[in-house]
C-alpha positions as CSV (number, residue, x, y, z in Angstrom):
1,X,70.9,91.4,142.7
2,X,73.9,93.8,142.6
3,X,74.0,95.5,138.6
4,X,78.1,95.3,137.6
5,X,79.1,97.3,134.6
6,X,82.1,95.6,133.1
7,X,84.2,97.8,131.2
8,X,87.2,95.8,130.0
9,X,88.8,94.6,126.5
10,X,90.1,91.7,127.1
11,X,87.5,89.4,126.1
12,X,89.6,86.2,128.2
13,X,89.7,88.4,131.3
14,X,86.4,89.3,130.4
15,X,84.7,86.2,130.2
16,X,86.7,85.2,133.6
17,X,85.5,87.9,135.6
18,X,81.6,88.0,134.6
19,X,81.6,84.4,135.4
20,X,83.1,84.1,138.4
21,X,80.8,87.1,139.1
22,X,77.8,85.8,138.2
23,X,78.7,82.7,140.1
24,X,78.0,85.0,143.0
25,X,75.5,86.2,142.4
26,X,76.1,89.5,140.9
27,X,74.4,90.6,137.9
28,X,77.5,91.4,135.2
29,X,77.2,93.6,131.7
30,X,80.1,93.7,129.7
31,X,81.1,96.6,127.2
32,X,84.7,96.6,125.8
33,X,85.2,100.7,125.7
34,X,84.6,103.7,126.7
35,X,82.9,104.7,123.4
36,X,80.0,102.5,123.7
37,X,79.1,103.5,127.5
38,X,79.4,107.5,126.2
39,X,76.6,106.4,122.7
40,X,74.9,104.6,126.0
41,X,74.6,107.5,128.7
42,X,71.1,108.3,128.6
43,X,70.4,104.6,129.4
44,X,73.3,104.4,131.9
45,X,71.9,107.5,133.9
46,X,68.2,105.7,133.5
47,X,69.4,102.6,134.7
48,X,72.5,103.0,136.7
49,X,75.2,100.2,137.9
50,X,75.4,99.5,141.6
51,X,79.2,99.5,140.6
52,X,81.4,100.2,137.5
53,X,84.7,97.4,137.0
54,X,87.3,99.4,134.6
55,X,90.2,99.0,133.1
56,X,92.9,101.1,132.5
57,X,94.5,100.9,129.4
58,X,91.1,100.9,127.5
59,X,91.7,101.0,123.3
60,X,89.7,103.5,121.4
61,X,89.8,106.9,121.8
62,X,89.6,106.4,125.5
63,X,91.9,105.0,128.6
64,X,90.2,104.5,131.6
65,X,90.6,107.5,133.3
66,X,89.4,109.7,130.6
67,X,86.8,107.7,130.8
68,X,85.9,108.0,134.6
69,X,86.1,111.8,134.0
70,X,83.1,111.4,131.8
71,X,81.2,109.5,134.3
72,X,81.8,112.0,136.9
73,X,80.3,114.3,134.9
74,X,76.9,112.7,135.6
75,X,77.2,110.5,138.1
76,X,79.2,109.5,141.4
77,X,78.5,105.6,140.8
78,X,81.3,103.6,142.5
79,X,84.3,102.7,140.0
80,X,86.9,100.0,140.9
81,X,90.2,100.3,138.3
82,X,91.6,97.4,137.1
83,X,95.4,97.6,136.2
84,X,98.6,96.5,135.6
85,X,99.4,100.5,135.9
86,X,100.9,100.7,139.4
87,X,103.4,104.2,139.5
88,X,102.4,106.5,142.3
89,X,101.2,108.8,139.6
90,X,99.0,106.5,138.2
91,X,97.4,105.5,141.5
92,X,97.1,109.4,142.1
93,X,95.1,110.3,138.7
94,X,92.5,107.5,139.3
95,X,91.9,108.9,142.7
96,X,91.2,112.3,141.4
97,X,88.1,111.0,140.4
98,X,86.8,110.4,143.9
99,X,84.5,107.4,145.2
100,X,87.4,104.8,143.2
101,X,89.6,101.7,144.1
102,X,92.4,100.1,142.4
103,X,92.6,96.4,141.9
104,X,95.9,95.3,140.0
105,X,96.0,92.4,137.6
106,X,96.3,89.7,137.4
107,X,93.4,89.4,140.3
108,X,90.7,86.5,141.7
109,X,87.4,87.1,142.1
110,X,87.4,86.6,146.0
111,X,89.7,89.5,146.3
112,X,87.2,91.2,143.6
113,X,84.1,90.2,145.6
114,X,85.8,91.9,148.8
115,X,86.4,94.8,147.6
116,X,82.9,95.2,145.9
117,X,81.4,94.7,148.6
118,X,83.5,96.9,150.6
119,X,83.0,99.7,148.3
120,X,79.0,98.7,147.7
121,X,78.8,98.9,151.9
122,X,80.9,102.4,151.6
123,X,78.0,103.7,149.4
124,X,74.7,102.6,151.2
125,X,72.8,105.9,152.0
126,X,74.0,107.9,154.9
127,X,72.0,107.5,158.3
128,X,69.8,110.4,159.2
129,X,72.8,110.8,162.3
130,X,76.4,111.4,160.9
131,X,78.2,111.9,163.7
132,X,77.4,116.1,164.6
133,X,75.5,116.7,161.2
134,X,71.8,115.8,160.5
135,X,69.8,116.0,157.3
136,X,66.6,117.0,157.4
137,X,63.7,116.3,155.3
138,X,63.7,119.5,154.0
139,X,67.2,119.3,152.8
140,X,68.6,121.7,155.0
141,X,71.5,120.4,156.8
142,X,72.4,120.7,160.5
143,X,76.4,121.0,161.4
144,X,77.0,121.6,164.3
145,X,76.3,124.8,165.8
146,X,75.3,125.7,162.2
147,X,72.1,124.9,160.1
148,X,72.9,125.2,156.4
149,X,69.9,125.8,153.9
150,X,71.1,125.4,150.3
151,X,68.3,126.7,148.5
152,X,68.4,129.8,150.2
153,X,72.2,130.3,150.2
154,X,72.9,130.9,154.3
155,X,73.3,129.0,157.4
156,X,72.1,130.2,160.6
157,X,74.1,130.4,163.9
158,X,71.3,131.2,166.7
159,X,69.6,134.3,165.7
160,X,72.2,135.2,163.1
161,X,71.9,134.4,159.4
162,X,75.0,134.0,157.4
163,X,75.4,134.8,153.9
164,X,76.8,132.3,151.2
165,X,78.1,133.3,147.8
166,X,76.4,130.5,145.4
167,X,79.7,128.8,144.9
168,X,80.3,128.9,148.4
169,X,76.5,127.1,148.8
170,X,77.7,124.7,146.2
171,X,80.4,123.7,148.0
172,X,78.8,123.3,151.2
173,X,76.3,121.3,149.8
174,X,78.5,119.3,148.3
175,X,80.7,118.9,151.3
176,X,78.1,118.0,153.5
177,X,77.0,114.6,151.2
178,X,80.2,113.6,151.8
179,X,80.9,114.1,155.0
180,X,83.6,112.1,156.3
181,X,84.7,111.7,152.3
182,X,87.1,112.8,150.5
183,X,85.3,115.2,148.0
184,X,88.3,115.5,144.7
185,X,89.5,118.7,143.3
186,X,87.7,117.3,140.4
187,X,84.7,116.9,142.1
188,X,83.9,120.2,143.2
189,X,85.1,121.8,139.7
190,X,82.7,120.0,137.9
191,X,80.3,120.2,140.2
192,X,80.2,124.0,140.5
193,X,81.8,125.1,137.6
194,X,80.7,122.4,135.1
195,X,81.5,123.3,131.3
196,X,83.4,126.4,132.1
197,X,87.6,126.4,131.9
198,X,88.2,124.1,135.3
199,X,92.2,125.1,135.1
200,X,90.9,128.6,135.4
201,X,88.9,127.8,138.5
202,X,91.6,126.6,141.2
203,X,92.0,129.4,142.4
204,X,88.3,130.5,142.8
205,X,88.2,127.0,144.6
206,X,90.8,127.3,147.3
207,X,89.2,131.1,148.2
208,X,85.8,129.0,148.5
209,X,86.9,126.9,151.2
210,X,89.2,129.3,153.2
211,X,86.0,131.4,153.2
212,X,84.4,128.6,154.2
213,X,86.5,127.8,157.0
214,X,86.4,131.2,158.5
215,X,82.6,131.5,158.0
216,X,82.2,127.8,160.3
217,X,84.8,129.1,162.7
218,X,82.6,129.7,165.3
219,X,82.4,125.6,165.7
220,X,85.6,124.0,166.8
221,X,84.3,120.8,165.9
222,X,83.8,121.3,162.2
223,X,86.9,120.5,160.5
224,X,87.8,120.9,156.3
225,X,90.8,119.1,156.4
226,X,93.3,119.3,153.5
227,X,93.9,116.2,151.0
228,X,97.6,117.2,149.6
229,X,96.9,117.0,145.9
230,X,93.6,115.2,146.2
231,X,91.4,117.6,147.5
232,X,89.2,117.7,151.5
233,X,87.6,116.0,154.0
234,X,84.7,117.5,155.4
235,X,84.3,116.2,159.4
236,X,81.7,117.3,162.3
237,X,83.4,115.5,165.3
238,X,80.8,115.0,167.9
């Protein structure tokens, strides 16, 4: 049984989508803001949703998208927005997050249940074969030409060893477990930079992945496409 975190204030919406939820099948827990999920996070990381329903325009000391900044601090669980919120820039914050849909209200629950499970599907673990890149048991992580080894900080391209910056490694690593993703500005900030001033760090980022780019060169078929104002792809075409 699917685990649903319900994060919504509206206790008539609320009561509307955990039944018609739980009618199928889906196991649904409700909180009404973002405060309660932040005095919860110990137990949330312990016991994680399969998928995170949350509104918007959340009361209390935070929306919905402060909110999902929080949770991508610790973890990369699926989150679906519900809204009313509809501008381009909206739409555009909540996809800074990464790994998000939008749903706008009013909604039913079929079109719920769809995308649920389209997203829940999206998220399954990788196959050991991505297309041109392979994971191996050891976590090191074969693109291409390339085989990248995160712990040590290179990749190797036949007899030659490359050296990675640790951001750089980061990066990579981070790339490469979402291969085919779009990994968020956001993403990689908090990822590699974590506490520290993220504003300060843009720049730092972009140098990462043009260094990146020239450093996987050698490989046509390794591609770290641009996101205008959302962030990259990473893609091995095989």
């Amino acid at each position: 049984m699917k685990k649903i975190l319900l994060i919504e204030d509206d206790a008539n919406l609320a009561f509307m989508v955990t039944d018609g939820l739980e009618s199928e099948g889906f196991d649904v827990f409700h909180m009404t803001n973002g405060e309660n999920l932040i005095d919860a996070m110990d137990e949330f990381i312990a016991h994680p949703p399969d998928i995170i329903l949350l509104d918007v325009n959340l009361k209390g000391k935070m929306n919905g998208f402060e909110l999902s900044k929080k949770i991508r601090q610790r973890s990369q669980v699926p989150i679906i927005f519900t809204t009313s919120r509809t501008q381009i820039e909206d739409i555009q914050e909540g996809f800074k997050t990464g790994n998000v849909d939008y749903l706008k209200k009013p909604f039913g629950i079929r079109e719920l249940v769809l995308r649920m499970n389209e997203m829940l599907s999206r998220n399954q673990t990788a196959p050991a074969w991505n297309g041109n890149l392979k994971i191996e048991s050891n976590k090191t992580y074969k693109i291409g030409i390339y085989l990248f080894n995160p712990a040590e900080s290179n990749f190797q391209f036949g007899d030659e060893k490359i050296h990675l910056q640790k951001n750089e490694s980061a990066v990579l690593k981070l790339l490469c477990e979402n291969i085919g993703k779009v990994v968020t500005k956001n993403e990689i900030l908090e990822s590699v930079w974590n506490d520290e001033d993220l504003k300060q760090k843009e720049a730092s980022m972009h140098n990462i992945l043009s260094s990146l780019r020239i450093k996987l060169s050698k490989d046509e078929n390794i591609v770290i496409e641009t996101i205008p104002k959302i962030g990259w792809k990473f893609i091995v075409i095989s």
